[in-house]
SETIDO-134060 format. One record per atom (N, C-alpha, C): residue in one letter; x, y, z negated; atom name. Coordinates in steps of 0.05 Angstrom, whole numbers, padded with zeros to 5 digits. Layout:
BEGIN
{"A" {X Y Z} "CA"} ...
END
This chain:
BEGIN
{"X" {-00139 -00432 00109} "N"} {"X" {-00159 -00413 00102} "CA"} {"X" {-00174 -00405 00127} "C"} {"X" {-00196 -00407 00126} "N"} {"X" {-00215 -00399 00142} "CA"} {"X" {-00219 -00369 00149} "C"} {"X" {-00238 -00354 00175} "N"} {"X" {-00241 -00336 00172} "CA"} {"X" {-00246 -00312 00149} "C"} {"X" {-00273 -00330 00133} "N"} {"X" {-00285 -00321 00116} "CA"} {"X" {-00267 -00319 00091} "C"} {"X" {-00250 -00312 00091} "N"} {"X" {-00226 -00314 00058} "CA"} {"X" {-00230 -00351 00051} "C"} {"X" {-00244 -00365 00054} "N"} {"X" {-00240 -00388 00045} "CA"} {"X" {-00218 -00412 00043} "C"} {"X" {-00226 -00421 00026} "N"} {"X" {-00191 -00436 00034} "CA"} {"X" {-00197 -00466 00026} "C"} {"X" {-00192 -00489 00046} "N"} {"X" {-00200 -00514 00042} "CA"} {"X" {-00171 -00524 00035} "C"} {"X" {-00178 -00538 00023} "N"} {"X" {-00168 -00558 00006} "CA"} {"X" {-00165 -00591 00012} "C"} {"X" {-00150 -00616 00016} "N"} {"X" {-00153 -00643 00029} "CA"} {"X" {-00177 -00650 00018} "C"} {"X" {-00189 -00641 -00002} "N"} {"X" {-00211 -00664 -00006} "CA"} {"X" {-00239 -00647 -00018} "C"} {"X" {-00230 -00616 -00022} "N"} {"X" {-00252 -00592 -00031} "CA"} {"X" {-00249 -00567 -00019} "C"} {"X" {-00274 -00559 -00019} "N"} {"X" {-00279 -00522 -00015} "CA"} {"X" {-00270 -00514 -00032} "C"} {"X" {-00250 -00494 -00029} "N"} {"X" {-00246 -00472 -00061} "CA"} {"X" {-00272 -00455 -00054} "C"} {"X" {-00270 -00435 -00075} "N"} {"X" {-00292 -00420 -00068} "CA"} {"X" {-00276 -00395 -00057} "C"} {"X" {-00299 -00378 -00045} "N"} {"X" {-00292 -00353 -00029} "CA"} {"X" {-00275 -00334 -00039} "C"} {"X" {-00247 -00323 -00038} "N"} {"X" {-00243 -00311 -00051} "CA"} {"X" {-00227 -00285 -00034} "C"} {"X" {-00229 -00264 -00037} "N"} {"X" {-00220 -00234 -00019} "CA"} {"X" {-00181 -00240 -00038} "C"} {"X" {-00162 -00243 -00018} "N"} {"X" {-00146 -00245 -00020} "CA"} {"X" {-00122 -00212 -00015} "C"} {"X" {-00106 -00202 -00031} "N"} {"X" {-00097 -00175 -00027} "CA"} {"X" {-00071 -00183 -00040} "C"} {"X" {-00047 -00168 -00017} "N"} {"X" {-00019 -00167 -00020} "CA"} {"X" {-00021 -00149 -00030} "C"} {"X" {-00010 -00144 -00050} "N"} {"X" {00005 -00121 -00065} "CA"} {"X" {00029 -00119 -00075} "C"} {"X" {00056 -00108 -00064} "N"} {"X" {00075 -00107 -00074} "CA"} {"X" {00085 -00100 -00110} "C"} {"X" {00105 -00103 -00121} "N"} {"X" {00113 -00103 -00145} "CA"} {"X" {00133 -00078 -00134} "C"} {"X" {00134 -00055 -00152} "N"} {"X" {00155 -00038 -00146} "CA"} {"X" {00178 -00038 -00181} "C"} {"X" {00199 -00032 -00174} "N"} {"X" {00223 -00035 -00183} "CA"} {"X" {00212 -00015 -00212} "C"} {"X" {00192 00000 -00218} "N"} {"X" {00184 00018 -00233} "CA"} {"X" {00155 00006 -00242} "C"} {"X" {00152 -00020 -00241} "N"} {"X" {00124 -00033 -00253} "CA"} {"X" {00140 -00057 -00277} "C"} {"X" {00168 -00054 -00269} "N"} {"X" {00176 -00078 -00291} "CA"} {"X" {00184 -00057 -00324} "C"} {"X" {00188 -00072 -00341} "N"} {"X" {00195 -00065 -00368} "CA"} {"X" {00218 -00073 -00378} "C"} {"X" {00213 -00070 -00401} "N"} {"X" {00257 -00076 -00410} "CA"} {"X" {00258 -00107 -00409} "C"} {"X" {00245 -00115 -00416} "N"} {"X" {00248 -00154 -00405} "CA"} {"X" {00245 -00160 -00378} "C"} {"X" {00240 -00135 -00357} "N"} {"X" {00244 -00148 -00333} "CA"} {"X" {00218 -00159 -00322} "C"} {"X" {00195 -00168 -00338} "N"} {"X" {00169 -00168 -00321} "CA"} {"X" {00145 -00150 -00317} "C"} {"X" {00127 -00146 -00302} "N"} {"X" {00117 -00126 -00294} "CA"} {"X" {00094 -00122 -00323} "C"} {"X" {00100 -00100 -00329} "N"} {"X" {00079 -00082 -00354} "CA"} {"X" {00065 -00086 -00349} "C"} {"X" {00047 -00094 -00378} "N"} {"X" {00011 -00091 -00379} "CA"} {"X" {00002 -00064 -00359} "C"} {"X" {00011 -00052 -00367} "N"} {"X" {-00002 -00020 -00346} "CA"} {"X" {-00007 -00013 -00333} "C"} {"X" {00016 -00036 -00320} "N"} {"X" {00024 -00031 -00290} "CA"} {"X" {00013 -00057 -00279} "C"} {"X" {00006 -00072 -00291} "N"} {"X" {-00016 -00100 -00281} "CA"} {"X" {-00034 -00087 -00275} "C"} {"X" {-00050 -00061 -00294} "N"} {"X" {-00082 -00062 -00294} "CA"} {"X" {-00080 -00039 -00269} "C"} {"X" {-00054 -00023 -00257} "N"} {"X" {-00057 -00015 -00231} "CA"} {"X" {-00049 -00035 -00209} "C"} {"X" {-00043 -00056 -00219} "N"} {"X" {-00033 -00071 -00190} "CA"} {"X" {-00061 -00084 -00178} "C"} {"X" {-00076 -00085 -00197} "N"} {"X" {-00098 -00098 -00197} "CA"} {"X" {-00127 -00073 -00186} "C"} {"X" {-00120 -00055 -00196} "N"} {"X" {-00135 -00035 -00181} "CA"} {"X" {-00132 -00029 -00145} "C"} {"X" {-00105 -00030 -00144} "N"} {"X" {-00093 -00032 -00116} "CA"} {"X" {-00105 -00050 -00099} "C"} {"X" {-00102 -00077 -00112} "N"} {"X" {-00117 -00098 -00102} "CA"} {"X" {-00147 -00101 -00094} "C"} {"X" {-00156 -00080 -00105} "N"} {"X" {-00190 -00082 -00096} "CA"} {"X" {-00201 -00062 -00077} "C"} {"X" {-00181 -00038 -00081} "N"} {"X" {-00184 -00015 -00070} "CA"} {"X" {-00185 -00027 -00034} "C"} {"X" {-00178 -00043 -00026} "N"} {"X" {-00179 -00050 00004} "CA"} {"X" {-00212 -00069 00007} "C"} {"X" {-00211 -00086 -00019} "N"} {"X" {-00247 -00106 -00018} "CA"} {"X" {-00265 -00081 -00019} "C"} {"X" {-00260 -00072 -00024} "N"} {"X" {-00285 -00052 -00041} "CA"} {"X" {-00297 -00025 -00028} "C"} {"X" {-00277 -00005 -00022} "N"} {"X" {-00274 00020 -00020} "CA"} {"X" {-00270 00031 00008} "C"} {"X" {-00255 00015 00030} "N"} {"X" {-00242 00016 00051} "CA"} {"X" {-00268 00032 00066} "C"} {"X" {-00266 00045 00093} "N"} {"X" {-00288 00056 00110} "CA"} {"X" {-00292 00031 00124} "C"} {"X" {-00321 00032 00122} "N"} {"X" {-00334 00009 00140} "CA"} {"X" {-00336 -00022 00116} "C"} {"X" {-00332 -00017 00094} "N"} {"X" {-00343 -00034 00077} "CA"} {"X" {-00368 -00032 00074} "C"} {"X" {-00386 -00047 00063} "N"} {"X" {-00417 -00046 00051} "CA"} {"X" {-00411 -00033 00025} "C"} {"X" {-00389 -00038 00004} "N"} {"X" {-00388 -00021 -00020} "CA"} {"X" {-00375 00008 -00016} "C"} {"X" {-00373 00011 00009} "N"} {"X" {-00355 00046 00001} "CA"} {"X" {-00362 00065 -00008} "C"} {"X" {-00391 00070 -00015} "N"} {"X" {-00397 00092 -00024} "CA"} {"X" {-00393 00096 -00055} "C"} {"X" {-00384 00064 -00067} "N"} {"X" {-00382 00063 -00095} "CA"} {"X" {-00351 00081 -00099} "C"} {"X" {-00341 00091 -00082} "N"} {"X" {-00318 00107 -00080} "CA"} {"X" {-00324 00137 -00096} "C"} {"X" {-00349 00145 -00085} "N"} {"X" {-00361 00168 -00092} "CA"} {"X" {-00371 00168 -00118} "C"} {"X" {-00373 00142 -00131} "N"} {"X" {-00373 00140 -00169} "CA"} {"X" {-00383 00119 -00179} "C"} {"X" {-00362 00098 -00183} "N"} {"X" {-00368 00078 -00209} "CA"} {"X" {-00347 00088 -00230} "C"} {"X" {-00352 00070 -00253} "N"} {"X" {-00340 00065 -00271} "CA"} {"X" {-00328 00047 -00281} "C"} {"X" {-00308 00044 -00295} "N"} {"X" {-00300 00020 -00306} "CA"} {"X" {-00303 00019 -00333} "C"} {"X" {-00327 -00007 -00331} "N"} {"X" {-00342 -00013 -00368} "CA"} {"X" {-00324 -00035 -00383} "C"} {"X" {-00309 -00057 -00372} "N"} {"X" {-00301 -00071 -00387} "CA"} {"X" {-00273 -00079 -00369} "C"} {"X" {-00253 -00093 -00380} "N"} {"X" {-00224 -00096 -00368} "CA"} {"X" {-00213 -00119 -00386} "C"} {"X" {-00209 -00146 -00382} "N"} {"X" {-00198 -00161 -00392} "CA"} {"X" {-00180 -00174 -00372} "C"} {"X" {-00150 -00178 -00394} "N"} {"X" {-00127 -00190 -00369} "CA"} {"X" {-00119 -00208 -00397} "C"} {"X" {-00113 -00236 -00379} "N"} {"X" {-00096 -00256 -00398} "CA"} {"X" {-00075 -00269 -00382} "C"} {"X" {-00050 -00267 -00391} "N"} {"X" {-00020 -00275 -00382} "CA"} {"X" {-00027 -00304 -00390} "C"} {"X" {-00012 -00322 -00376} "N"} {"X" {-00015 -00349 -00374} "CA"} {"X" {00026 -00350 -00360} "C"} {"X" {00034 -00324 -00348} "N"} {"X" {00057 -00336 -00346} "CA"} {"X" {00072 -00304 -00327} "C"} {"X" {00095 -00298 -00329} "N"} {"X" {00113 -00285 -00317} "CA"} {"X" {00111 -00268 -00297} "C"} {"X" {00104 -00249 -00280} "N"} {"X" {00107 -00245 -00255} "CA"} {"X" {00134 -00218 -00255} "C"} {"X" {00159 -00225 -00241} "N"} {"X" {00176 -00206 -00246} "CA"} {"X" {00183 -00191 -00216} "C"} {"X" {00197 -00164 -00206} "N"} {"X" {00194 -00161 -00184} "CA"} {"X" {00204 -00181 -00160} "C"} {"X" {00216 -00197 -00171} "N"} {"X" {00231 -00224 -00138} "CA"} {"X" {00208 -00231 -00137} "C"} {"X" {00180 -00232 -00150} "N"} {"X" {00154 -00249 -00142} "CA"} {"X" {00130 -00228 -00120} "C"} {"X" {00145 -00210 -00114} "N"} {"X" {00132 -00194 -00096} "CA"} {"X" {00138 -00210 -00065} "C"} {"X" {00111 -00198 -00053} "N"} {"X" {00087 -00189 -00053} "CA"} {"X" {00067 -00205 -00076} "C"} {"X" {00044 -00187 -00096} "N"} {"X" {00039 -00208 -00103} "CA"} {"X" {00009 -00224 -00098} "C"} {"X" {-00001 -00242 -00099} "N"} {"X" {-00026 -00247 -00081} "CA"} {"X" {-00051 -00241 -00102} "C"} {"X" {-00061 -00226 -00098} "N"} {"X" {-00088 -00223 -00117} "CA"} {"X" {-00116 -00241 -00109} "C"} {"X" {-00122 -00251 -00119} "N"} {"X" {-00152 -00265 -00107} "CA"} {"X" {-00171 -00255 -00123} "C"} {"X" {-00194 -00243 -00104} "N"} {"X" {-00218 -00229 -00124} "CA"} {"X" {-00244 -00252 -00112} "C"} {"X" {-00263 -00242 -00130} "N"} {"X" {-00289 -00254 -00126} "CA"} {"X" {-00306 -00244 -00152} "C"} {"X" {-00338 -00249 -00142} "N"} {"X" {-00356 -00233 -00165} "CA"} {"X" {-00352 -00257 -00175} "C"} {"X" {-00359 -00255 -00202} "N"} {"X" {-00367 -00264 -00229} "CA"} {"X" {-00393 -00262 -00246} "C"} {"X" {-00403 -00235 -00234} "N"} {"X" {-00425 -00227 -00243} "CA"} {"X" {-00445 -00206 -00232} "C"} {"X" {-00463 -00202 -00229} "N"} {"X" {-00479 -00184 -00206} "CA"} {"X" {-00502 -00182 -00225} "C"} {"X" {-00510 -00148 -00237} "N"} {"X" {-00528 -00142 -00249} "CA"} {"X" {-00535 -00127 -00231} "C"} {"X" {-00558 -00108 -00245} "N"} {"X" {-00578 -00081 -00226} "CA"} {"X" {-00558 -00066 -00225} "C"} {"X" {-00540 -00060 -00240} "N"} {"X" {-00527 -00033 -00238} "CA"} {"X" {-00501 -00037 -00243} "C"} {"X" {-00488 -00066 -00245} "N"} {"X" {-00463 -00062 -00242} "CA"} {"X" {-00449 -00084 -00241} "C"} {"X" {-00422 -00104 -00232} "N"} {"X" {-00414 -00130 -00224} "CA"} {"X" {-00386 -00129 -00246} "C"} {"X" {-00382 -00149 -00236} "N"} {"X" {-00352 -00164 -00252} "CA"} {"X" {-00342 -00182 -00236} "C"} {"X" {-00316 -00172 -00227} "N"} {"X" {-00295 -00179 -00210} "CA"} {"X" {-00278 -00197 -00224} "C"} {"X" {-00273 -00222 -00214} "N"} {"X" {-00249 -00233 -00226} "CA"} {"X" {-00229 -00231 -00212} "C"} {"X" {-00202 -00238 -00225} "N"} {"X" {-00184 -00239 -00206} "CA"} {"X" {-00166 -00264 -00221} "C"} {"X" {-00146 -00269 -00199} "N"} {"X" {-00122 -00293 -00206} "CA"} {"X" {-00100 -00276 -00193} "C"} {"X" {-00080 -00280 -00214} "N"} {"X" {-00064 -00263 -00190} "CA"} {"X" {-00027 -00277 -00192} "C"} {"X" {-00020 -00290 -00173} "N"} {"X" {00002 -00308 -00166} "CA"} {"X" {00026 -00293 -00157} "C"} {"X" {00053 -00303 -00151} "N"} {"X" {00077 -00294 -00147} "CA"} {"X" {00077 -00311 -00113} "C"} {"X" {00089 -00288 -00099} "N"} {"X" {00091 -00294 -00070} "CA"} {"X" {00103 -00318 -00067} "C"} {"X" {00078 -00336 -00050} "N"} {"X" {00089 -00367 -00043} "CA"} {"X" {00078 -00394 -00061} "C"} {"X" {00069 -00374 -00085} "N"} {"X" {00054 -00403 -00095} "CA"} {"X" {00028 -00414 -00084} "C"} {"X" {00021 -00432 -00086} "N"} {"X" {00004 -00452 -00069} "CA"} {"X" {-00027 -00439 -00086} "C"} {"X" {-00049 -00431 -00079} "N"} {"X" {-00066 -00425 -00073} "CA"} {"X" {-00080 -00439 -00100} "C"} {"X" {-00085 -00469 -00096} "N"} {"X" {-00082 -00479 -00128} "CA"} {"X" {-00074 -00484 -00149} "C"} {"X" {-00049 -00461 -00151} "N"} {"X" {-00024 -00476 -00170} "CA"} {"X" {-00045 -00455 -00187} "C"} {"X" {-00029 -00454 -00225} "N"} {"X" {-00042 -00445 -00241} "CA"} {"X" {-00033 -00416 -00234} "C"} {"X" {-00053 -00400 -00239} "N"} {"X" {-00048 -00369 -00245} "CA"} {"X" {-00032 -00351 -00267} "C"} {"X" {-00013 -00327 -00254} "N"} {"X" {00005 -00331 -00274} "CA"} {"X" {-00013 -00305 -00301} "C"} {"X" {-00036 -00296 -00280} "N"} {"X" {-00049 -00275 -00286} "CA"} {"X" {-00079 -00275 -00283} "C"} {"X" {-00101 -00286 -00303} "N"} {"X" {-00130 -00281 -00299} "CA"} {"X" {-00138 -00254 -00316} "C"} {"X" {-00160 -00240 -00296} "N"} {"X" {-00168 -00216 -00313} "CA"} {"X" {-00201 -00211 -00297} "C"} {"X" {-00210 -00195 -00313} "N"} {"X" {-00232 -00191 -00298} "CA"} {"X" {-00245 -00161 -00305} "C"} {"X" {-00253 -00151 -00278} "N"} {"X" {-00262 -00115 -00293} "CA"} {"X" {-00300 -00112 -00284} "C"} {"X" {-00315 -00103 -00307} "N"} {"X" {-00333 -00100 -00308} "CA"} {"X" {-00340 -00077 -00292} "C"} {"X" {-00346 -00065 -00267} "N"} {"X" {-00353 -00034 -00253} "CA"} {"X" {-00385 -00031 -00252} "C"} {"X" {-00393 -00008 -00258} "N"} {"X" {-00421 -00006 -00262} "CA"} {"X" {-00420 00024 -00243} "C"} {"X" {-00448 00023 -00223} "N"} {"X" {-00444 00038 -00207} "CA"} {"X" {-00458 00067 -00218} "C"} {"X" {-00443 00099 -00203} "N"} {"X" {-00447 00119 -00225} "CA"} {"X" {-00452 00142 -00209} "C"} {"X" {-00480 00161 -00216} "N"} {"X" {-00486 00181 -00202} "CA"} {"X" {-00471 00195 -00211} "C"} {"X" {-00453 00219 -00196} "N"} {"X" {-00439 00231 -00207} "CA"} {"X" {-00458 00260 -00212} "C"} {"X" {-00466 00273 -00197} "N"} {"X" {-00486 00293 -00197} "CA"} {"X" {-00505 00287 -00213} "C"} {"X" {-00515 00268 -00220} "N"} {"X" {-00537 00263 -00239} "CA"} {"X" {-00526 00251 -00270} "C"} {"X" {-00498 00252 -00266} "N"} {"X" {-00487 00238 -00296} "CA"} {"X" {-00502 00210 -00305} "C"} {"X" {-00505 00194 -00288} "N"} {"X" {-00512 00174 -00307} "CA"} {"X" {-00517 00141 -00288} "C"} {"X" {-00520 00124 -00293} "N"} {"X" {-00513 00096 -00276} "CA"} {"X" {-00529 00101 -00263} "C"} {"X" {-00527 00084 -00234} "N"} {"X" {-00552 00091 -00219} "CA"} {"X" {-00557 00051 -00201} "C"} {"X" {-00576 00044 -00192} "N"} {"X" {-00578 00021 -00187} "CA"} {"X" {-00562 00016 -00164} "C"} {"X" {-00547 -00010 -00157} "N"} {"X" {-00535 -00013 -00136} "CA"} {"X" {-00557 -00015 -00109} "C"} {"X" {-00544 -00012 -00085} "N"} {"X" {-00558 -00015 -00063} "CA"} {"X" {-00573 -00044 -00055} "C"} {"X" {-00580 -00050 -00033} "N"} {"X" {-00585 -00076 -00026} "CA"} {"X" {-00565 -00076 -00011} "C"} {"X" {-00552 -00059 00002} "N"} {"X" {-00530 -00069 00023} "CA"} {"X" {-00497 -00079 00007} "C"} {"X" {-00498 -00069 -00016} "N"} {"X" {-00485 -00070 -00036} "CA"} {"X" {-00483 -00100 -00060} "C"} {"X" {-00508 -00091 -00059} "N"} {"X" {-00515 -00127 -00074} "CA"} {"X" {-00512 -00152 -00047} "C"} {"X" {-00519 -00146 -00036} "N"} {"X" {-00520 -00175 -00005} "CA"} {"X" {-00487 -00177 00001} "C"} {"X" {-00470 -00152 -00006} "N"} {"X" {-00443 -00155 -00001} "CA"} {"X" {-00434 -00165 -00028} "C"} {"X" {-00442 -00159 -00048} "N"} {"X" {-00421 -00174 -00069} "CA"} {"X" {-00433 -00209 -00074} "C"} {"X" {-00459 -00211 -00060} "N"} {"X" {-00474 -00235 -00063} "CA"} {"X" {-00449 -00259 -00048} "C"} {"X" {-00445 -00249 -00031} "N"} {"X" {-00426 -00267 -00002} "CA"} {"X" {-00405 -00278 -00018} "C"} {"X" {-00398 -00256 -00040} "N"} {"X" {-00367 -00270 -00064} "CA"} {"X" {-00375 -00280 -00086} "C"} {"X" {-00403 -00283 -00087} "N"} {"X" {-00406 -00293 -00115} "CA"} {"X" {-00386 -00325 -00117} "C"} {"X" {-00393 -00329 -00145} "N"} {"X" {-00367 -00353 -00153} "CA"} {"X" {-00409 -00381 -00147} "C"} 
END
């Protein structure tokens, strides 16, 4: 993997993708032992909160108010806590005037980068005046940053 989150491949470019450790805690699993829907759609919040939000990002001021318009997660396979840390891979999906869609893949510590995902989901955020109650258009410094992850 390259500086840029990228990660080559023997014979292809994957595409760009913002990569985030997030641990599994002993209180995200359920009575079968793998980690809850619930507690996916916070592990997965966790996971962006460092792409997104951090000081000195181009998106941080979306800290001060988006929203979350849409949230889709589909299990394809297991993640239980021995699979901690777990690797999240984000990247846009979608880039409107006023709001993007993040995908993610999200793997058990150690699997290979293109093995299958045990976790795809993707969350729709639309950016939000809070003082003015109502969406407001993203920035240019904001769009040129989520442009860099487009798929």
């Amino acid at each position: 993997m390259d500086d840029n989150g990228t990660a080559r491949g023997a014979t292809a470019v994957l595409p760009k993708r913002f990569h985030a450790k997030v641990d599994v805690r002993w209180s995200d699993m359920d009575v079968f032992q793998h980690v809850n829907h619930a507690r996916m759609v916070t592990l997965l919040e966790e996971a962006r909160i460092p792409w997104l939000f951090e000081d000195g990002r181009p998106t941080a001021a979306l800290r001060e108010g988006c929203v979350l318009a849409d949230l889709r997660v589909r299990y394809r396979g297991q993640l239980r806590h021995e699979d901690t840390p777990l690797d999240i891979a984000m990247w846009i999906e979608q880039l409107r005037a006023v709001d993007f869609t993040i995908g993610y893949e999200v793997r058990a510590a150690g699997a290979a980068p293109g093995s299958p995902a045990a976790v795809i989901a993707s969350t729709q955020i639309a950016a939000f005046d809070i003082q003015q109650q109502r969406l407001r258009r993203l920035t240019e410094t904001e769009r040129d940053y989520f442009t860099e992850w487009m798929e």
